[in-house]
Each structure stands twice: as C-alpha cells, then as structure tokens.
Backbone bond lengths (Angstrom), bond angles and torsions (degrees), N, CA, C in turn:
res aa  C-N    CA-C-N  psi(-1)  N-CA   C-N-CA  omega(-1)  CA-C   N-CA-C  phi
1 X - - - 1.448 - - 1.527 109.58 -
2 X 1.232 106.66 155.66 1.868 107.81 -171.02 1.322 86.65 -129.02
3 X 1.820 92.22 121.33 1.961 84.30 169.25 1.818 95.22 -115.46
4 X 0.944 126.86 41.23 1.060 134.65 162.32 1.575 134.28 -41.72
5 X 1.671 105.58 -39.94 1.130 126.56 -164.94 1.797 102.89 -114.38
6 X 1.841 111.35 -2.61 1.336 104.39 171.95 1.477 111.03 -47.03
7 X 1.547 126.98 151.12 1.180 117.17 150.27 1.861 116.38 -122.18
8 X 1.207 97.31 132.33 1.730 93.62 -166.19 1.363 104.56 -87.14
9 X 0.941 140.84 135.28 1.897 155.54 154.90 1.330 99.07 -53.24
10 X 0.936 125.19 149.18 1.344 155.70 161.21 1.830 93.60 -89.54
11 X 1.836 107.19 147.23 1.802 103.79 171.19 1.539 89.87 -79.98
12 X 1.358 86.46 160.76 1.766 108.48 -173.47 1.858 89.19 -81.09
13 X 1.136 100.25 137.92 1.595 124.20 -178.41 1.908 105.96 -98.87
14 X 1.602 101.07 141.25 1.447 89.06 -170.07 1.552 73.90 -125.00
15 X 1.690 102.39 149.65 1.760 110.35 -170.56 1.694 103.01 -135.84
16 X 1.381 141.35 118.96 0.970 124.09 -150.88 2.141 74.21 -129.80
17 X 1.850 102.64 143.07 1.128 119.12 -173.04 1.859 109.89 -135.71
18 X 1.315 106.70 142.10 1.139 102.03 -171.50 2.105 92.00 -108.77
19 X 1.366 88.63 121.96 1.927 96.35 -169.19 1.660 95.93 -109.55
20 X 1.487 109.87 132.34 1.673 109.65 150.72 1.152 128.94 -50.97
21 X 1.291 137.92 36.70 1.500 133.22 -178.10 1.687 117.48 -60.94
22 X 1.220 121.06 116.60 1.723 112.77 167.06 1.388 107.01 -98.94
23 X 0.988 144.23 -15.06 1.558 143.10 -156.49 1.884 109.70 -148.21
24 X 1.709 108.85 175.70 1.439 97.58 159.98 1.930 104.38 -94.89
25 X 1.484 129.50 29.31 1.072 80.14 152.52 1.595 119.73 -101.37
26 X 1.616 105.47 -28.56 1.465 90.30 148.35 1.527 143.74 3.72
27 X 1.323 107.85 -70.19 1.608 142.55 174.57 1.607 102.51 -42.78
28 X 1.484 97.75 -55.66 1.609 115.85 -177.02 1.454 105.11 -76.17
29 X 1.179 118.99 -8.84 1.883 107.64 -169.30 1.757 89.09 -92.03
30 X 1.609 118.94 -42.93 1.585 106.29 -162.22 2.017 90.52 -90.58
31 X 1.394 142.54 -9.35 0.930 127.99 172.22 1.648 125.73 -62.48
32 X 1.508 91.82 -45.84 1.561 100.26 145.97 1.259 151.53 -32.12
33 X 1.512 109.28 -73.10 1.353 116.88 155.18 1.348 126.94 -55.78
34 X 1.603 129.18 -16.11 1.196 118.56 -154.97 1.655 83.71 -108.91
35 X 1.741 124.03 -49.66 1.050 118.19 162.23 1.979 125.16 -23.92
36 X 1.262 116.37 -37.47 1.119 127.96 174.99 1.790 135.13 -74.80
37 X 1.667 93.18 -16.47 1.288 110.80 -158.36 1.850 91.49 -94.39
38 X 1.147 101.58 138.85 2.031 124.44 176.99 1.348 97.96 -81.49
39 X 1.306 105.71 116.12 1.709 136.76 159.34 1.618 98.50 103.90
40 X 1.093 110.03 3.12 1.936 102.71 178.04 2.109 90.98 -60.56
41 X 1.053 100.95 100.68 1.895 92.66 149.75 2.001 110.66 -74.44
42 X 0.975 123.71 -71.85 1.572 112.54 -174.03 1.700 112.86 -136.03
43 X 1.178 108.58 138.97 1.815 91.72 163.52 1.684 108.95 -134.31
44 X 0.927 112.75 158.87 1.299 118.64 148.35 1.451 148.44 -118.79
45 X 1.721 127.14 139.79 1.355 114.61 -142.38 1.265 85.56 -116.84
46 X 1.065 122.61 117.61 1.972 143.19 -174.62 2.227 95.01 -103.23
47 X 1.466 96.02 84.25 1.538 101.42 163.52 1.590 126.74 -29.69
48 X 1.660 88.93 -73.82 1.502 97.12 -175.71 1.755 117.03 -72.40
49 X 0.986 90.65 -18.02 1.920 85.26 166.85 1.726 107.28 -74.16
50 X 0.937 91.62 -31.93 1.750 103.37 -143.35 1.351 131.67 67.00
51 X 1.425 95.66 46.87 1.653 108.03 -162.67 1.583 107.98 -102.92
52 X 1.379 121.08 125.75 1.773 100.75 168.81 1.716 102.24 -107.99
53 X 0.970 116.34 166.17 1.621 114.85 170.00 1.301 87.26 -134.64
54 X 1.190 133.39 155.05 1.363 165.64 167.42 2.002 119.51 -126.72
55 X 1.485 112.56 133.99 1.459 110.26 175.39 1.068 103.15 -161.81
56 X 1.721 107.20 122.17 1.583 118.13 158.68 1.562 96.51 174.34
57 X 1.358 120.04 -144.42 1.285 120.67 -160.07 1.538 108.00 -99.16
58 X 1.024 103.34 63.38 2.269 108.27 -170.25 1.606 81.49 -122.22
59 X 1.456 94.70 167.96 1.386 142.92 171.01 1.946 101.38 -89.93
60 X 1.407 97.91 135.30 1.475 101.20 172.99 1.830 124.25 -48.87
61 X 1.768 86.97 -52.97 1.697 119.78 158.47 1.276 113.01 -17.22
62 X 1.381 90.32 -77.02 1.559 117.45 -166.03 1.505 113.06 -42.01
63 X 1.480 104.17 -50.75 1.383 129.57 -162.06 1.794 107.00 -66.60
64 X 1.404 89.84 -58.96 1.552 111.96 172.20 1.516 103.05 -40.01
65 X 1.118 129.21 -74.81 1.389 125.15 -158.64 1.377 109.05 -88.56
66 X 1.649 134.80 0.24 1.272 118.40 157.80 1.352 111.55 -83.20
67 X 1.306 124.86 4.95 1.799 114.27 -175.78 1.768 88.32 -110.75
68 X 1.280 113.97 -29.40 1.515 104.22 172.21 1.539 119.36 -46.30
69 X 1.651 103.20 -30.58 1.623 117.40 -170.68 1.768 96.07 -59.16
70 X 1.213 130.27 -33.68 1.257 122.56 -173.68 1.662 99.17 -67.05
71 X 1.242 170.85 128.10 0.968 137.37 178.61 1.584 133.60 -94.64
72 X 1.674 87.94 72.51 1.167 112.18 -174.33 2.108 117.85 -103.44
73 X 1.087 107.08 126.80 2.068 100.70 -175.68 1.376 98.12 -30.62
74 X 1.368 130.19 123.50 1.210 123.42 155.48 1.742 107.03 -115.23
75 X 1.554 110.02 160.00 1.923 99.28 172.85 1.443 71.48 179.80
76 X 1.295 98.16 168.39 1.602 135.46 -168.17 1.536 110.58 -68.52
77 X 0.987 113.76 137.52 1.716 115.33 -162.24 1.898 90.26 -71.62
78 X 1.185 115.55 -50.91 1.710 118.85 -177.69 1.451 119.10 -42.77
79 X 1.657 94.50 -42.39 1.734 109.10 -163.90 1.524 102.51 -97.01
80 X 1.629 121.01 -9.24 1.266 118.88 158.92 1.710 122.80 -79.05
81 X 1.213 119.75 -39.58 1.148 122.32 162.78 1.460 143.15 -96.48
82 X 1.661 93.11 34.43 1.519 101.84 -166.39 1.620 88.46 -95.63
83 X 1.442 128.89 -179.82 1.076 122.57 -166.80 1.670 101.27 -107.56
84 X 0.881 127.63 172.58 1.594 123.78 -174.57 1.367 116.35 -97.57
85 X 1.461 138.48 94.58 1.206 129.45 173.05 1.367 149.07 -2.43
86 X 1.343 112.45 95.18 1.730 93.53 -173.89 1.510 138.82 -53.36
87 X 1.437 124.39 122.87 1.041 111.58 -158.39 1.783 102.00 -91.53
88 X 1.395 86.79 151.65 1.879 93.89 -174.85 1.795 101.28 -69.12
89 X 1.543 122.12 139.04 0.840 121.63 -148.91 1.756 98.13 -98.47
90 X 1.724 110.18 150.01 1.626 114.90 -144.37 1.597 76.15 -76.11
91 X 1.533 98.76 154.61 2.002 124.40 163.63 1.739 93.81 -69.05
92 X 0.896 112.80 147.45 1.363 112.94 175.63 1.774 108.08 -100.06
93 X 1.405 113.49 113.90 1.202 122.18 -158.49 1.413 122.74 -68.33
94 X 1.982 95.57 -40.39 1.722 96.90 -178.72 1.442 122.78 -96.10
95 X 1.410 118.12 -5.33 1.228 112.77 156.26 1.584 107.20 -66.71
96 X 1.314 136.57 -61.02 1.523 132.74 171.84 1.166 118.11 2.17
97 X 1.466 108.54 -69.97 1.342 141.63 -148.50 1.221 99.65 -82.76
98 X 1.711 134.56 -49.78 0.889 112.51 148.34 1.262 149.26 -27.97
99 X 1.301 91.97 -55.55 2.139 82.91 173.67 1.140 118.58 -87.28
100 X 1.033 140.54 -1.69 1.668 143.85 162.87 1.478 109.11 -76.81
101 X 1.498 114.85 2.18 1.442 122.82 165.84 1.742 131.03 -82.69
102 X 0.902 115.46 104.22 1.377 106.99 176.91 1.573 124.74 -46.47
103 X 0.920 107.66 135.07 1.699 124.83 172.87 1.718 109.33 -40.63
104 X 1.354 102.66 96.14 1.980 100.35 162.76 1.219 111.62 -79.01
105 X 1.221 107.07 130.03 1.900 105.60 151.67 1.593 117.07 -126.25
106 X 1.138 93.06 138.42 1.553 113.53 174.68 1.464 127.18 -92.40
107 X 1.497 104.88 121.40 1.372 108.09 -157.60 1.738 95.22 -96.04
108 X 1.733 116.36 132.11 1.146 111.38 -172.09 1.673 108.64 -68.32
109 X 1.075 108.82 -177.04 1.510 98.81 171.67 1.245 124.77 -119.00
C-alpha cells in the first residue's frame, strides 16, 4: 500500500474576534474578507456583540489580521473580555521622603 498521497486535515479551529462594527456595512466589510479567506468553513458576524466567530482550517493569526484588513479594531474575543489586572497600588513617594528627612531649623536672625 502507498500512503504517500494520504492527506491529513488538520481539526477545524474555532477563532472567536471582538470587531468594531457600527452598522451592516461594517458586517459587509469583514463578510467579504472572511468570505475570501482559504480554510474559513463558516462564521458568524454577531453585530450587537461585536462578536465574529470564525471555523475551519485557519490559523488564529491568520484570521486576526485578515479582518484587521477591513480597518476595523480587531483583538481576540478572550483577551477582549478578560478583565484587566489589578494593579498593585503606587507607595506614595512624597510623603516617604518626607519623613526620611531630617528636621531643619531656622535660626531667626
């Protein structure tokens, strides 16, 4: 037997994108591009979320920067709705400094 000529599939990848859309033509700018793009099997473009999902044999990458081509905000549906890290809260510098100051006195004259 010759498996020479097998060709193996890759699993179909599902890529979920958070798009600036205000309108349907919007809708029509990434239907376009995505319509155009090799290995898209189906997506759907969710307006009021501003959600796109994408599925078939693409790269996340890939996906990402052909809907960017519309030039519309695009970023990762995960990394759009992840919450933003709390930041450790700043030392407050000039009170510090203050007290690590030695005592002036002023001699009248």
């Amino acid at each position: 037997m010759n498996f020479d000529n097998i060709i193996t599939l890759s699993p179909l990848q599902t890529v979920e994108l958070k798009v600036a859309m205000s309108c349907q033509g919007c809708v029509g700018a990434v239907k376009r591009v995505l319509g155009k793009m090799e290995g898209v099997e189906t997506f759907d473009i969710d307006l009021e979320k501003q959600k796109v999902t994408v599925k078939g044999n693409v790269q996340p990458e890939a996906v990402l920067q052909t809907v960017s081509k519309t030039g519309k905000a695009t970023s990762y549906w995960e990394a759009a709705e992840a919450p933003a890290a709390p930041e450790a809260p700043a030392a407050p510098e000039a009170p510090a400094a203050a007290e690590s100051k030695p005592a002036e006195t002023v001699a009248a004259a």
